[in-house]
C-alpha positions in Angstrom: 6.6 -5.4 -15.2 3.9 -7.2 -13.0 1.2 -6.4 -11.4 -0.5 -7.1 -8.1 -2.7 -5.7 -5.6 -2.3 -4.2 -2.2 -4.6 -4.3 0.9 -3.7 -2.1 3.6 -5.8 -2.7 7.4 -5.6 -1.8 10.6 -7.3 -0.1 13.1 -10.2 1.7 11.3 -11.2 4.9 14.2 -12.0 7.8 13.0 -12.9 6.6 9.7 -9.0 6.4 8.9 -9.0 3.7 6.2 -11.7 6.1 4.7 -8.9 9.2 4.6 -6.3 7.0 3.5 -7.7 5.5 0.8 -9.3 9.4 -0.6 -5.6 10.1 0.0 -3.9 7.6 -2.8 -6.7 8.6 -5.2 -5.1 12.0 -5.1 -1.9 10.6 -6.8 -2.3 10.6 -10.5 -0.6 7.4 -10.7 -3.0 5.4 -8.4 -6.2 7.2 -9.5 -8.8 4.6 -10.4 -6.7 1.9 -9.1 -8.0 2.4 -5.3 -10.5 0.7 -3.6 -12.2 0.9 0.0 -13.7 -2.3 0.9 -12.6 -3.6 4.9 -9.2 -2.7 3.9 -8.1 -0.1 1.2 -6.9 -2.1 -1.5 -4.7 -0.8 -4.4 -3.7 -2.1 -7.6 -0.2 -1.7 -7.9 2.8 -2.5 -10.7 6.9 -2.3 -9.7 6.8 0.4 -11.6 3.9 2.5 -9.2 5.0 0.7 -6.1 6.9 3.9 -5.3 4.5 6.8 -5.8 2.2 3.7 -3.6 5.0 3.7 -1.1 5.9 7.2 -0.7 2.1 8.2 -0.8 1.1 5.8 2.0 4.4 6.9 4.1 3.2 10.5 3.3 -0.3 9.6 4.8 1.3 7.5 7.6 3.4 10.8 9.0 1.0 12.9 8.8 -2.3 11.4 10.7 -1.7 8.0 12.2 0.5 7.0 15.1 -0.1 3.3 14.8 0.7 0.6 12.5 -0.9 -0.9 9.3 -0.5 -4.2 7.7 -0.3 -4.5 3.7 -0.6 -7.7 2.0 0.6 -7.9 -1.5 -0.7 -10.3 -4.0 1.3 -10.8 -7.2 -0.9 -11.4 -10.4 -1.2 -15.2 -11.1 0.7 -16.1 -8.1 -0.6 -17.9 -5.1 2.3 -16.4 -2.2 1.7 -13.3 -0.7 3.9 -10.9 1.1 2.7 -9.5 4.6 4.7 -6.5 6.2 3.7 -4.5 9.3 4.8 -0.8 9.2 4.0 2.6 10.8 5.1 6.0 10.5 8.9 5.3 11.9 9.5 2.0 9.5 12.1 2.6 6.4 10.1 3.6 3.2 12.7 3.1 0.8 12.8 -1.0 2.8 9.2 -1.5 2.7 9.4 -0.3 -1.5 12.4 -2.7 -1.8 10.3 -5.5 -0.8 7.5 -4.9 -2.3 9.0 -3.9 -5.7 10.9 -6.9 -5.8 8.1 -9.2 -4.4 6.2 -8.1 -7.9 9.0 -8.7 -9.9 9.1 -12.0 -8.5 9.4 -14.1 -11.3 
């Protein structure tokens, strides 16, 4: 299992990266993990990438319209993965690559 981190941006009105990030610290999973800097940025493992995905897809749906960017670092590893999504992407795609961007060996 490895680990990484995940920063989410994108247009901050309304104090949304604010919501979003009080948002993930509601799932048990993510608590203590979540942090709101100029993006909210989550520590994730493959094996939480999915309560992270279906959380943030949650969040998307329900207040935001637009897009958001996450970039995901892998532990000890100098790539990163950059995806764009909004409310209308594919959850279950975005998990895929993130869960297997992590397990990246």
């Amino acid at each position: 299992m490895t680990a990484g981190i995940v920063a989410i941006t994108g247009p901050d009105s309304d104090g949304e990266l604010q919501d979003l990030a009080a948002w993930l610290r509601g799932e048990d999973e993510l608590r203590g993990r979540v942090q709101l800097f100029d993006a909210v940025v989550v520590g994730v493992t493959s094996n939480s990438a999915g309560v992270f995905c279906r959380s943030l897809f949650a969040w998307l749906r329900r207040y935001r319209e637009g897009r958001v960017s996450l970039k995901v670092k892998r532990s000890g590893a100098a790539e990163e993965l950059e995806l764009d999504c909004g409310p209308a992407s594919d959850a279950e795609q975005v998990l895929g690559a993130v869960q297997g961007f992590l397990d990246k060996a």
